[in-house]
Structure formats: C-alpha cells, structure tokens
C-alpha positions as a Markdown table, in Angstrom:
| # | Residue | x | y | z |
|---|---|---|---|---|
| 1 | Unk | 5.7 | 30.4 | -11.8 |
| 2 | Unk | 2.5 | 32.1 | -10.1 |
| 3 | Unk | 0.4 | 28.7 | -11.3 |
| 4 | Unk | 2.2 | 27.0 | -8.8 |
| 5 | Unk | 3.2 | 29.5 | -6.3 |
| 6 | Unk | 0.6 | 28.8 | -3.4 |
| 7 | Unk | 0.3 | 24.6 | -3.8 |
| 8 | Unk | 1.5 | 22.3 | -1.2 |
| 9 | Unk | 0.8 | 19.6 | -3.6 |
| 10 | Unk | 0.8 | 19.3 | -7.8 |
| 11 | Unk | -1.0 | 16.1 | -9.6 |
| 12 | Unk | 0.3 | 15.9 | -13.1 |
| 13 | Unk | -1.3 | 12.1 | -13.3 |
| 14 | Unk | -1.7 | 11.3 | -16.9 |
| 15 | Unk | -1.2 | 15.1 | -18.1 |
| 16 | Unk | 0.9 | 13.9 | -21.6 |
| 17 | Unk | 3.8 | 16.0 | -20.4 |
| 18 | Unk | 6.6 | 14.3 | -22.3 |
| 19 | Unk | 10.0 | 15.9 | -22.1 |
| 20 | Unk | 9.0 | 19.1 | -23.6 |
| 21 | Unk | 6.4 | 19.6 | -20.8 |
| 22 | Unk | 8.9 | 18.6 | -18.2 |
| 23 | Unk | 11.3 | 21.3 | -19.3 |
| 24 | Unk | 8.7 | 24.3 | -18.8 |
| 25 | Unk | 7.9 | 22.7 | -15.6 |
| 26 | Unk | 11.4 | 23.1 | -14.5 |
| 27 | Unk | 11.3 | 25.7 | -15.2 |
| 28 | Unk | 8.2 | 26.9 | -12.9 |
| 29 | Unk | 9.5 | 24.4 | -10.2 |
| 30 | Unk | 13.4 | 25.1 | -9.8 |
| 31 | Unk | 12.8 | 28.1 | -7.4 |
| 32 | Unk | 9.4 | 27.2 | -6.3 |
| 33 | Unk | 9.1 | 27.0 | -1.7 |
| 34 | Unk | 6.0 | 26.0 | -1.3 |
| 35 | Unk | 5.1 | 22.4 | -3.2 |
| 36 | Unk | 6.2 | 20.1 | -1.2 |
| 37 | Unk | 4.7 | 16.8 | -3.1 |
| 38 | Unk | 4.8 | 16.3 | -6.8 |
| 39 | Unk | 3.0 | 13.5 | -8.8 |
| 40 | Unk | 4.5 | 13.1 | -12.6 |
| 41 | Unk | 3.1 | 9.4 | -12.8 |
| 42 | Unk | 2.2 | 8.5 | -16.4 |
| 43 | Unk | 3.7 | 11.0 | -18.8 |
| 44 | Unk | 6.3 | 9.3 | -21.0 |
| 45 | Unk | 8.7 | 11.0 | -19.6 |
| 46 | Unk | 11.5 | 9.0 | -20.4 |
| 47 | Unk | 15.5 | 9.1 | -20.6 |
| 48 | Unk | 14.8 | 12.9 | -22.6 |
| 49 | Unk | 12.4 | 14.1 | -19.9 |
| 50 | Unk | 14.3 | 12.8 | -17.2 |
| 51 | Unk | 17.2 | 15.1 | -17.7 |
| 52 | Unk | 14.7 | 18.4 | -16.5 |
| 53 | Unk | 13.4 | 16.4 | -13.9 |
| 54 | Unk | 17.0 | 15.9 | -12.6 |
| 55 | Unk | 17.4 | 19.7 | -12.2 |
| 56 | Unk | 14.0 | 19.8 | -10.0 |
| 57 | Unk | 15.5 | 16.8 | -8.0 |
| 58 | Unk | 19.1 | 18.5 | -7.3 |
| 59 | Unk | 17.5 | 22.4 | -7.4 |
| 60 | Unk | 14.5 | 22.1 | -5.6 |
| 61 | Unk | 14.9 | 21.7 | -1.6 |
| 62 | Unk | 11.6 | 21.6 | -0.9 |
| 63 | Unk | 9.7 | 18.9 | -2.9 |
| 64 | Unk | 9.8 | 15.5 | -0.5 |
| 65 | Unk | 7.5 | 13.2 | -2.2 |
| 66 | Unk | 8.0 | 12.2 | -5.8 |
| 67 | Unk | 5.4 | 9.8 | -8.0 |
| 68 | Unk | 7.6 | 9.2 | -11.3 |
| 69 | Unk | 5.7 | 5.6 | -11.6 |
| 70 | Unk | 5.0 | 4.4 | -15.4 |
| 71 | Unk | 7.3 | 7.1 | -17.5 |
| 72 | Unk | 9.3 | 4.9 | -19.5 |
| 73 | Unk | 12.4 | 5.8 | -17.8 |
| 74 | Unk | 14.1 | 2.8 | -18.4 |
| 75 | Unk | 18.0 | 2.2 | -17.9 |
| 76 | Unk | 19.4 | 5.6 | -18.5 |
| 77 | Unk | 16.7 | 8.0 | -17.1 |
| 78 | Unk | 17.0 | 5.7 | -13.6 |
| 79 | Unk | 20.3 | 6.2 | -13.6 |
| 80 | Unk | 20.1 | 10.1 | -14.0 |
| 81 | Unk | 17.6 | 9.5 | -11.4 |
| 82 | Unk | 19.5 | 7.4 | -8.8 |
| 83 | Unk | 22.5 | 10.4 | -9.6 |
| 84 | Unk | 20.0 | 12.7 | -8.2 |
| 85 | Unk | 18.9 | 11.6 | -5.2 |
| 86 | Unk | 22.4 | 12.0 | -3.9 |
| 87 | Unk | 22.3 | 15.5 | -4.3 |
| 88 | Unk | 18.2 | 15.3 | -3.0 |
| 89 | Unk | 18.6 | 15.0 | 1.2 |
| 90 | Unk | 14.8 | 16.2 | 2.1 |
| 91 | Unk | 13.1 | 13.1 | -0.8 |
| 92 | Unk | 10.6 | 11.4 | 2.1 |
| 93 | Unk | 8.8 | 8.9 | -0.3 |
| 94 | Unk | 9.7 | 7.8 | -4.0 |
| 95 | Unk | 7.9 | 6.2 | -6.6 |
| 96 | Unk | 9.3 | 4.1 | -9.6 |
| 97 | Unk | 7.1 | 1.4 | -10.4 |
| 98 | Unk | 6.4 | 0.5 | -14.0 |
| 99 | Unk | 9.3 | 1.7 | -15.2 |
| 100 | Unk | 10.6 | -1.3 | -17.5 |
| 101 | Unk | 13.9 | -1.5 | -15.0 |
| 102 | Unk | 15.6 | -4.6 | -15.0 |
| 103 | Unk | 17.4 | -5.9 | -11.7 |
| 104 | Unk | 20.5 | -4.1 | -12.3 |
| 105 | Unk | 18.7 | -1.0 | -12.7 |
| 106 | Unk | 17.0 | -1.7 | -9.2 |
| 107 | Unk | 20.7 | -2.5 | -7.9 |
| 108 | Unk | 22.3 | 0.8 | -9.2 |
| 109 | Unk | 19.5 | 2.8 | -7.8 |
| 110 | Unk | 19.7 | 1.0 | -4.3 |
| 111 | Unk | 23.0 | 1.4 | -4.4 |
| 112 | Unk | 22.5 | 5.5 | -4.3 |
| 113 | Unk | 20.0 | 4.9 | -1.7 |
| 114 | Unk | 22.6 | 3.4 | 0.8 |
| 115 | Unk | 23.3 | 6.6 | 2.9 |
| 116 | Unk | 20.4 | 8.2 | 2.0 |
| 117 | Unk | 18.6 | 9.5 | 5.5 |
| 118 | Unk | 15.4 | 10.7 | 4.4 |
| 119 | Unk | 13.8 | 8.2 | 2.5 |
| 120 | Unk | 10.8 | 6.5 | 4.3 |
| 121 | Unk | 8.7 | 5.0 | 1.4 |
| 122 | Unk | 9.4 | 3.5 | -1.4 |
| 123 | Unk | 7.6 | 2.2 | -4.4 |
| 124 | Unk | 9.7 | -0.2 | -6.9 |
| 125 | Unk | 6.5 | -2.3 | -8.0 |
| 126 | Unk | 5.5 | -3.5 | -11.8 |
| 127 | Unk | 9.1 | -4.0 | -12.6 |
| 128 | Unk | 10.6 | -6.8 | -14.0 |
| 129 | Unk | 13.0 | -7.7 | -11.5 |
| 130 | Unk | 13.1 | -11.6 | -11.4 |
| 131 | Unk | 15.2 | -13.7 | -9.3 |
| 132 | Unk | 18.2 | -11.7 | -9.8 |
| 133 | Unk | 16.4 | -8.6 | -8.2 |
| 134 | Unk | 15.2 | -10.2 | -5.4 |
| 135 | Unk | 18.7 | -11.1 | -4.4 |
| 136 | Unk | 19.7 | -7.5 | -4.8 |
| 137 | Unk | 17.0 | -5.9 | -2.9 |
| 138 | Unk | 16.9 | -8.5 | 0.4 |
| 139 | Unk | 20.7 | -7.4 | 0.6 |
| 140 | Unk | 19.5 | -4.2 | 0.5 |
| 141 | Unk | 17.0 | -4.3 | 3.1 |
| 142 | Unk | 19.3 | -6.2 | 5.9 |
| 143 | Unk | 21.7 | -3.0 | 5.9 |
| 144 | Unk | 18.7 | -0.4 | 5.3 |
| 145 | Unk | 17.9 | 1.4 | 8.9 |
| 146 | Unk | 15.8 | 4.5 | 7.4 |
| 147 | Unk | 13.3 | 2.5 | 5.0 |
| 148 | Unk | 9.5 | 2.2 | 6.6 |
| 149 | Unk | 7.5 | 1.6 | 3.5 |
| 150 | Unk | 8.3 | -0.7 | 0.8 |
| 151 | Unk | 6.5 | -1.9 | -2.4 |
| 152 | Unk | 8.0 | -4.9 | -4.4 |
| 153 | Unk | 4.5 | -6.0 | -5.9 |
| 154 | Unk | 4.3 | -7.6 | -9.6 |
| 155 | Unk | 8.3 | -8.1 | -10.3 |
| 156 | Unk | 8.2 | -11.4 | -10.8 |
| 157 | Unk | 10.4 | -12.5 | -8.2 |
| 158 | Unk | 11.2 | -15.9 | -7.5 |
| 159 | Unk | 13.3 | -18.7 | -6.4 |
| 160 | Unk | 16.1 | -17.6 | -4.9 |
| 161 | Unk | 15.5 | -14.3 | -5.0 |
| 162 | Unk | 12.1 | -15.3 | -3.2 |
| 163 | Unk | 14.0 | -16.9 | -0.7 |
| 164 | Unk | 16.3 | -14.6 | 0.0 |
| 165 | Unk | 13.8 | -11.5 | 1.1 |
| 166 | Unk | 11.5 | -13.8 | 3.0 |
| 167 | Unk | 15.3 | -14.4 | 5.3 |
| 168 | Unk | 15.5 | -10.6 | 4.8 |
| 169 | Unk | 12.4 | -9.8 | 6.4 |
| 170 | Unk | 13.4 | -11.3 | 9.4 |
| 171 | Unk | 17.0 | -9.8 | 9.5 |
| 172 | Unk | 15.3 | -5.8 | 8.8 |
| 173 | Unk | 13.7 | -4.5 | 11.7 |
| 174 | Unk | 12.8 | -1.5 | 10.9 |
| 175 | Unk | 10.2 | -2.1 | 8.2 |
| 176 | Unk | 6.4 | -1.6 | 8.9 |
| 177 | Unk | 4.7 | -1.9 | 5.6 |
| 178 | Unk | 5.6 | -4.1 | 3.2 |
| 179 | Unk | 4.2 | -5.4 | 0.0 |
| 180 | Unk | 5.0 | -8.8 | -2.1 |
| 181 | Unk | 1.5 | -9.7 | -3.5 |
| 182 | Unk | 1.9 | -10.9 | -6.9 |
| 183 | Unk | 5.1 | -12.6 | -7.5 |
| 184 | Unk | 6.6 | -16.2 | -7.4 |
| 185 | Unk | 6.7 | -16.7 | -3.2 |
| 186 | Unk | 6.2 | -20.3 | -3.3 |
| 187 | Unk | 5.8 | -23.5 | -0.4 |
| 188 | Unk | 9.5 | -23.2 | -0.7 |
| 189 | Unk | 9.8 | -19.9 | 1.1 |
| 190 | Unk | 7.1 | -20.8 | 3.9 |
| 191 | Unk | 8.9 | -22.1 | 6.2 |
| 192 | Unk | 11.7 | -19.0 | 5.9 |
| 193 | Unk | 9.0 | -16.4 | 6.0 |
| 194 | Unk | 7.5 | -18.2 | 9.3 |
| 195 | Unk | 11.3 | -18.2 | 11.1 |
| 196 | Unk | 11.8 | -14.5 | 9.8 |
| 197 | Unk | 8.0 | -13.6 | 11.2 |
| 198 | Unk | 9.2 | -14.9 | 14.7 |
| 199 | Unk | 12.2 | -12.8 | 14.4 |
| 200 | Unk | 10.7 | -9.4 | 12.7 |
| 201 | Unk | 10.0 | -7.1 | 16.2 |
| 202 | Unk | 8.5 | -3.9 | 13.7 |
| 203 | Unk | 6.8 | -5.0 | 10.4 |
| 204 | Unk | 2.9 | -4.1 | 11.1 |
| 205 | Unk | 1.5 | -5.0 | 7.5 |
| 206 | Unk | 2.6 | -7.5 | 5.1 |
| 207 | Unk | 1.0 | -8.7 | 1.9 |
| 208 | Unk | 1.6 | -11.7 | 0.5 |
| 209 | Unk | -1.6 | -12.0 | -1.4 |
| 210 | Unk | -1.1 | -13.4 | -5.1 |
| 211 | Unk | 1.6 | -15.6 | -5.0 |
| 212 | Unk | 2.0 | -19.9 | -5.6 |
| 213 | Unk | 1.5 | -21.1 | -2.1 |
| 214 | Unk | -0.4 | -24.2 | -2.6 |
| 215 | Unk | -2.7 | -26.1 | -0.1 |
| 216 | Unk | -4.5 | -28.8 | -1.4 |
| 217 | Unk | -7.0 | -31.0 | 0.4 |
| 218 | Unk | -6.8 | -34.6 | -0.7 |
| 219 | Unk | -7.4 | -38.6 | 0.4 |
| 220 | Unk | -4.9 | -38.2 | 3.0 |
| 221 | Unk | -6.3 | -34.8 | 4.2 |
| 222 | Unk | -9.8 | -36.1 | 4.4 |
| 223 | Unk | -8.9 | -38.7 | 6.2 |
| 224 | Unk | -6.3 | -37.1 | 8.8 |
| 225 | Unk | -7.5 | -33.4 | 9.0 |
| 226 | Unk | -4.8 | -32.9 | 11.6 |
| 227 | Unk | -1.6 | -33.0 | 9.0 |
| 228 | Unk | -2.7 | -29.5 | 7.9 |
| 229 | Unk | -1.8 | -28.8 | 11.8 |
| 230 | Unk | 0.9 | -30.8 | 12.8 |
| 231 | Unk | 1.5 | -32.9 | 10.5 |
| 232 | Unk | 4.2 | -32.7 | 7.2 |
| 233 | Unk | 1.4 | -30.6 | 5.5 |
| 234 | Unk | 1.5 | -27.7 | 8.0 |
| 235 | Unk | 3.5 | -25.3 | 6.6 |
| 236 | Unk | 0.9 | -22.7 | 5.4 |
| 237 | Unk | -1.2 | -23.0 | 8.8 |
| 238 | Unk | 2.4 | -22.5 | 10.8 |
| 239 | Unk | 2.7 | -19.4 | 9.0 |
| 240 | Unk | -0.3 | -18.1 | 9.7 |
| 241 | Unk | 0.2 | -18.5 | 13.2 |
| 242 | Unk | 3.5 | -17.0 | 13.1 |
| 243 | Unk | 2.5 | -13.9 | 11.4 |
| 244 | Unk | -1.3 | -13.9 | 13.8 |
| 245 | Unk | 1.0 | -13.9 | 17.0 |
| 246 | Unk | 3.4 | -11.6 | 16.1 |
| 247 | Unk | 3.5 | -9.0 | 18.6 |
| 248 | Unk | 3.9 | -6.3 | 16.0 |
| 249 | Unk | 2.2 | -7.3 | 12.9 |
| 250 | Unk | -1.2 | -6.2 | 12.6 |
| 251 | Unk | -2.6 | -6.8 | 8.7 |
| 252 | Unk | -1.4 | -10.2 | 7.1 |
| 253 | Unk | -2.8 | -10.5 | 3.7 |
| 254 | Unk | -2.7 | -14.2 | 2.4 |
| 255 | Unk | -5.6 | -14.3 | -0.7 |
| 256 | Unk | -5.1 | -15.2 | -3.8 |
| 257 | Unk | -2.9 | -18.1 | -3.4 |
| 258 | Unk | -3.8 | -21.8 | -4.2 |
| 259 | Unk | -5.5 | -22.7 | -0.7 |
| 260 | Unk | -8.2 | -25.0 | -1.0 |
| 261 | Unk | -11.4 | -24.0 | 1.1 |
| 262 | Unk | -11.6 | -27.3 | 2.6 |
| 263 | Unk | -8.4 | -27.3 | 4.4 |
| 264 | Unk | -8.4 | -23.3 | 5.1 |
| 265 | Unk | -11.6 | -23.8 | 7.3 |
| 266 | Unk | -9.6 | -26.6 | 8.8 |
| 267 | Unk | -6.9 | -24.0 | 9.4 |
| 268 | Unk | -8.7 | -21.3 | 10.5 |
| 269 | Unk | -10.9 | -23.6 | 13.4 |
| 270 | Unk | -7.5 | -24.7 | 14.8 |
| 271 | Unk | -6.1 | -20.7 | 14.4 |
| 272 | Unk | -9.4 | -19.6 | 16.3 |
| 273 | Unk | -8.9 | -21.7 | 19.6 |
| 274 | Unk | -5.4 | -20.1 | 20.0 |
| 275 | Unk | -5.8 | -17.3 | 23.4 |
| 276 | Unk | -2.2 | -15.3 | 22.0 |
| 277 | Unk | -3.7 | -13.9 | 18.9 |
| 278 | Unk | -2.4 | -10.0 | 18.4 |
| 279 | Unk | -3.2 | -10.0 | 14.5 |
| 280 | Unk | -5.8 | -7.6 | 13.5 |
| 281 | Unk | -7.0 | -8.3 | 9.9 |
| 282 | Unk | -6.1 | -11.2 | 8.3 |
| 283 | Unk | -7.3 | -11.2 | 4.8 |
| 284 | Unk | -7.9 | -14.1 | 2.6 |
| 285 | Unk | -10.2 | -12.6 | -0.4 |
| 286 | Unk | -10.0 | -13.5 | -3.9 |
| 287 | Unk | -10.6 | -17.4 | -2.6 |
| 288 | Unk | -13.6 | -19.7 | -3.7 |
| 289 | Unk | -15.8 | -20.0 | -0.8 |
| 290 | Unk | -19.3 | -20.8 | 0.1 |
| 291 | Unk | -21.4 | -18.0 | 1.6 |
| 292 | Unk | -22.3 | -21.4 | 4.5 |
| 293 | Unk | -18.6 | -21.2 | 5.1 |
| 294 | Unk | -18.2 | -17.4 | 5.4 |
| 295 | Unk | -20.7 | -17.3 | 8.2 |
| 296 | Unk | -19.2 | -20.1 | 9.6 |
| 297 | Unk | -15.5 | -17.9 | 9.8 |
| 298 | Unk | -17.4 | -15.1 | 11.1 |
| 299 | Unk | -18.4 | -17.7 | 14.5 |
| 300 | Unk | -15.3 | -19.0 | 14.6 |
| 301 | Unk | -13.4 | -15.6 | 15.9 |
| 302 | Unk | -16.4 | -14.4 | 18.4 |
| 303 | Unk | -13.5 | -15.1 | 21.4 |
| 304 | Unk | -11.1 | -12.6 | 19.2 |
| 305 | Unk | -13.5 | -9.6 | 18.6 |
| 306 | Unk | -9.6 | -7.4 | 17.8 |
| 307 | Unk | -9.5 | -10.0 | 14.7 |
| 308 | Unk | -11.3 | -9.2 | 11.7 |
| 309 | Unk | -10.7 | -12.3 | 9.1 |
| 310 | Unk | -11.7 | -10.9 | 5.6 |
| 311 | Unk | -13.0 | -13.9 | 3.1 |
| 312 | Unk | -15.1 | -13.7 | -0.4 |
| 313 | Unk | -14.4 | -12.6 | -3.8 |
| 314 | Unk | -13.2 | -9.2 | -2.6 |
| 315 | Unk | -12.4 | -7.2 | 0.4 |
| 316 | Unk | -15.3 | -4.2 | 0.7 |
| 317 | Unk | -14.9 | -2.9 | 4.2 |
| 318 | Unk | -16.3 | 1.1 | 5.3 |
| 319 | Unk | -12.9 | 2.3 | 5.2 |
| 320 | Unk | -13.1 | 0.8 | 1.5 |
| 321 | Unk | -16.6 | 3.0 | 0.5 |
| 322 | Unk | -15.1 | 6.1 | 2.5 |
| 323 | Unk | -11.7 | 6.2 | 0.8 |
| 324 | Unk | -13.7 | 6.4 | -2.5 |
| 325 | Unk | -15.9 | 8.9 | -1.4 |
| 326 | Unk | -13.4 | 10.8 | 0.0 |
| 327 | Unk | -11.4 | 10.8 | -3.3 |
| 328 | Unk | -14.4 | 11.9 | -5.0 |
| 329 | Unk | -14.9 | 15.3 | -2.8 |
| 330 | Unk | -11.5 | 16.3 | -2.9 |
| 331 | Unk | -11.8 | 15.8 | -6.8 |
| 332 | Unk | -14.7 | 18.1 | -7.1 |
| 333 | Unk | -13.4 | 20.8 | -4.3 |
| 334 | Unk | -9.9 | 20.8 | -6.7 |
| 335 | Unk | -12.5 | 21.2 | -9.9 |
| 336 | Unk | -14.1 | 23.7 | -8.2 |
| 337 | Unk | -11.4 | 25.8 | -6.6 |
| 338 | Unk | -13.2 | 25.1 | -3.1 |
| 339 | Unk | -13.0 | 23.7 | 0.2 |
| 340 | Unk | -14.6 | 21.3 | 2.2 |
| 341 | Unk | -16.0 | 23.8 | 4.3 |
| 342 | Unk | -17.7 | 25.3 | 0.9 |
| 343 | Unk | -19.2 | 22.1 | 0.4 |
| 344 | Unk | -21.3 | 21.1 | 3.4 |
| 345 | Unk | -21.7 | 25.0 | 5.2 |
| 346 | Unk | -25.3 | 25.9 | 6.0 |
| 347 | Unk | -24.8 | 29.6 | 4.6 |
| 348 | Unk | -25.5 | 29.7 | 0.9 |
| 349 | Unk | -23.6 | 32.4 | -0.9 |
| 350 | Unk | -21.4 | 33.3 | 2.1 |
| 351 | Unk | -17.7 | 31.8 | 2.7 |
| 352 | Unk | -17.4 | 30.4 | 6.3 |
| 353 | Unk | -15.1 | 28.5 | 7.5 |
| 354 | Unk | -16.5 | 25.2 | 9.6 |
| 355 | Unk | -14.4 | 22.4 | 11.8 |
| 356 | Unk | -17.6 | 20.0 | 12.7 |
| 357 | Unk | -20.8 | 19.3 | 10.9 |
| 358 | Unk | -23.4 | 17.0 | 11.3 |
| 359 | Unk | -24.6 | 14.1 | 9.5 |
| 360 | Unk | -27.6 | 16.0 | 7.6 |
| 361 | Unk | -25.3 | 18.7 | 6.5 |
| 362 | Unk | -23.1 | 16.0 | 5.0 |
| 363 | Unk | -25.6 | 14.5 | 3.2 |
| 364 | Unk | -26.8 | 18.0 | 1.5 |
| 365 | Unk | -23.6 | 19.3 | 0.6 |
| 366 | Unk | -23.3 | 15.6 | -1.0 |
| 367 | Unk | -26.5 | 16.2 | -2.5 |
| 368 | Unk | -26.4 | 20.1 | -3.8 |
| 369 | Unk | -23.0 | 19.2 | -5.2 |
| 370 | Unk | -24.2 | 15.9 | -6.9 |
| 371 | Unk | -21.1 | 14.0 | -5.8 |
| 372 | Unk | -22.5 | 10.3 | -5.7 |
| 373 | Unk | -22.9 | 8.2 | -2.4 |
| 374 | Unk | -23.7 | 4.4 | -1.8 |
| 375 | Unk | -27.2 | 4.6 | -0.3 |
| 376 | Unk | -27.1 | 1.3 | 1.7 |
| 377 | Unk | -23.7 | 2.2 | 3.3 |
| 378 | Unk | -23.4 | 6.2 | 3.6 |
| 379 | Unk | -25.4 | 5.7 | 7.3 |
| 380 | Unk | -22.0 | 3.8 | 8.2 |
| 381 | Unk | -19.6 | 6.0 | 6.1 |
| 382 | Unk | -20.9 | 8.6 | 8.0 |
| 383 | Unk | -20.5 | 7.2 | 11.6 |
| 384 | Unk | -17.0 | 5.9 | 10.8 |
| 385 | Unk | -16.2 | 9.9 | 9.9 |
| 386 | Unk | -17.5 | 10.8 | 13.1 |
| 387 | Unk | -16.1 | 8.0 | 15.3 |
| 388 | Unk | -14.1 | 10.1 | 17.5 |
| 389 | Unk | -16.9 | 12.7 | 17.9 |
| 390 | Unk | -20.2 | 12.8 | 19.5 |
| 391 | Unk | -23.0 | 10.9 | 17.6 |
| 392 | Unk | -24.1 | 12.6 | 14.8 |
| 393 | Unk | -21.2 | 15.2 | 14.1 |
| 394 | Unk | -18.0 | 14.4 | 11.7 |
| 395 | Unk | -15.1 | 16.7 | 12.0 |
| 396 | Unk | -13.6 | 18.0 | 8.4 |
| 397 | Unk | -10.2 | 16.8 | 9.5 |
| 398 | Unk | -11.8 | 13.6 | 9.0 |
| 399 | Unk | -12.0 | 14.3 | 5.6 |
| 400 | Unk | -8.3 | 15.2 | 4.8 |
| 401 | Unk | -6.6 | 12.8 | 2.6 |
| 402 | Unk | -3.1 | 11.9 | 1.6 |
C-alpha cells in the first residue's frame, strides 16, 4: 500500500502481471486516493485477471484514466469490464485496443457507455471489428454528446460499416480527435466523408492515413489534368478541399493511401491557389515522391504560411525529436527517483528547485546524465522548449508530459 501511496500516476507496461499480480494489486489499489492514472497495458491479464481489475474499477473513485490495451481480455473479461464502468462515474479516458474483441464485444461495451458522462477518450484500436463493428460504432457516435477522443485504427473496417462512420462523422459534433488510419475506407466512402466534412462544426484532427483510396494517373489523366479537379476523377481532390476549408479541422492525415504522385502534385497546385484554406497540417507521408517534387510542395503553399503539407517516407517534425527526448528524461528522472530540476540545476550536490533554465544548462544536465540528443536538431529542440520564453531560456513546465 505505501509503494503506491504518494503516485499520481502507476506504469505497469509490460510488467508480466497476469491475474495473480492483478489480485495483489487490488489489493494495494482498492483504498488507494492519490493515483489517479493507471497503465496495465500488456500483461495477459485476461478473463482471470479481469475479475480483480473489476474491484479497482467499481472500489476505486479516484483512478480516471485506464490503459488495459493488449491483455487478452477477450469476450468475457470485456464484458466484466463494460459491467464496471457503470459502477465507474470519474473513468476520463479508456483504453482497449488489442484485445481480440469481436464487434459484438465492441457493441456490448458501447452499449454501457451510453449514459456514461465522464468519458472523454477512447481507445478501441487493433480489434477485429469488420464491417459489422463499424455499423455498431457510427450508431454509437451519432447519439454520443460526451466522447472527444476516439481511436478506431487497424479493425478492419469496411464496406458498409466504412460507410456508415464516414455519414457518422458528419452527424457527431462533438468529436475533435479522431482516428481511422488503417482500415478498409475506400473511393466508395469519399464522397460521404466530403458531405459529412462540410457538416462536422468540431472535429479538429482526423486521420485517415492507410486505407484503399486509389488515385491513379493514366492516358486520360495525362491528357486532361483537369478531371482530377472537376472532372468524374475528382473525388479525392474534393475531399481534400472539404477537410482544408473546414473551419474547425486543423490536422487531416491522408498518406499511405494509393495516390499516384503524378496526379497529387496536380492536386495539391489547384489546392494551393484556393484564398479559404483554414487547415493547418495536412500530411501525406508514407507516399513515393521525388525529392524535385517535395521542394516543389514546399513553393506551392508560400501564400498559406498557417499550412504545413508534410510529404516523404515519414513525418520527422521538432515536435517529433522533442517528444522522444522528452520521453527519454522523464524515463531516467523515474529510474532515478528525481526531478527535472535535479537534472539540469547548476548546484551539484544540493537539491533546488528551478522553473527556467537556459539552453547551456540543458545541454549539461543532458550531458552529465548521458541521456542521448540528436546533434543536428537539439539547437531547434531547444528553441521549440523555449518558444514562449525569452531567447535562450526553456521553462520546465515545458518539459511535463502526458
């Protein structure tokens, strides 16, 4: 009980726990006040397990943010689950993904989410959910009024199941995050995706990255660039445009799909010469493309300097270097028993506690704690820190995570 007895937040990731080790923590966790987030991702903690988890779940009022992704739960330990959260008011944000449910499984556990007005985020991704659970969750979602999060990534959803949350999307507003990268959205749900993106007044990111839209630039294409635009072949490049002039939608994430190069840079000259752009990022990684045509992308949105239009094998931005060297600080200040302010103070041997630093102290505590840094990008890890300071100083509140 004492372990536990000061931690806001407890990271179990991957610790073997099994249902023996979820019973002694139970046991620690019934009467604990002060954890309020609790991360039991990968232990096998299936149907057995489940049952102890269920008395944290129903016992505990404090905990608000659960990680039960990958535990083998299956049919019976969701159910105990979904049984649960009826009894579990304060839950904030839930995750379930991998956890070999099938779409009725999603369906019961959605259907004990209903009246449930807490719940922000939720993570239902790596499940195989089909067409069937596609259905189930778009009905869902057009009665849902508390959801802001939602994950559906890698649950194989399709057809009419596909369809049927691309209408969704435009019937919720109250969504601002979701994710659908990686299933079965194909040229058949474009055009209901771009009528729900003129409807949708609150989503701000939606991914969509990984999927079957096809674009292919042919005899026809070469010849008359402009069907890609107006013509019978302009479905992907009206949904683009629908989603870049939303007035609420700010990160559209369309790589990975079957988009030929050719007829994307057609797209994207025609996108650039609109004046009623409010998207932010738009990113098309993980798409064959020249390094001639990259720069050439980069020219094209100089008259939209709030756009940033991400191309290339992968997505590498600051924020991208920062969050992992973030990750990796925190990771050795939790090894260590330490803070931040530990880490990058001036006074060797003496505790003190710090709110601003400056760029050399950041680099030496980096250094004396040898936590490694990207050379040719910790000049702008460092200013993107410190961007809402004066030159040269990042605040450790910068640092926080989670």
């Amino acid at each position: 009980m004492k372990k536990y007895s000061n931690m806001l937040k407890i990271n179990l990731r991957n610790y073997g726990l099994g249902p023996r080790g979820c019973a002694a923590l139970a046991a620690s966790l019934i009467r604990n006040t002060t954890v309020l987030s609790l991360n039991l991702a990968s232990n096998n903690i299936g149907n057995g397990g489940m049952a102890y988890v269920y008395r944290i779940l129903t016992e505990n009022i404090y905990i608000e943010d659960y990680d039960l992704s990958f535990n083998n739960l299956g049919t019976k330990g969701i159910r105990k689950l979904a049984d649960a959260l009826t009894q579990c008011a304060q839950i904030k944000t839930l995750s379930v993904a991998g956890n070999e449910l099938s779409a009725n499984d999603i369906k019961f556990l959605l259907s004990r989410l209903e009246d449930h007005q807490s719940l922000t985020t939720l993570n239902i991704s790596h499940n195989q959910l089909d067409e069937v659970g596609g259905k189930h969750i778009a009905e869902w979602l057009t009665d849902n009024n508390m959801l802001l999060n939602l994950d559906v990534s890698w649950c194989s959803i399709r057809l009419m199941g596909a369809k049927a949350l691309a209408k969704a999307i435009g019937d919720n507003n109250k969504l601002i995050s979701l994710d659908l990268s990686y299933n079965s959205f194909t040229n058949d749900t474009i055009e209901i995706l771009t009528n729900s993106l003129t409807r949708n007044m609150s989503l701000c990111e939606l991914s969509l990255h990984g999927n079957q839209f096809i674009c292919r630039y042919d005899a026809t294409i070469k010849e008359n660039p402009s069907l890609l635009i107006t013509g019978k072949d302009s479905q992907v490049y009206k949904m683009i445009v629908s989603a870049a002039t939303n007035q609420s939608l700010k990160i559209f994430r369309l790589g990975r799909n079957h988009i030929d190069t050719r007829c994307l840079m057609i797209i994207l000259e025609s996108l650039s010469q609109m004046n009623n752009i409010t998207l932010e990022e738009l990113d098309l990684t993980g798409l064959t493309i020249s390094a001639k045509q990259i720069s050439k992308i980069d020219l094209l949105f100089l008259n939209h300097p709030k756009l940033t239009c991400y191309v290339g094998p992968v997505r590498q931005t600051v924020e991208h270097f920062t969050n992992h060297l973030l990750n990796l600080i925190h990771a050795y200040c939790e090894e260590h028993s330490i803070t931040l302010s530990d880490i990058f103070s001036s006074n060797e041997g003496t505790r003190t506690t710090i709110s601003i630093i400056t760029y050399e102290q950041f680099l030496n505590g980096l250094r004396k704690a040898k936590i490694p840094f990207p050379i040719a990008r910790i000049d702008d890890i460092m200013k993107y820190l410190g961007r809402d300071n004066e030159p040269g100083q990042i605040p450790l509140r910068s640092m926080n995570i989670g």
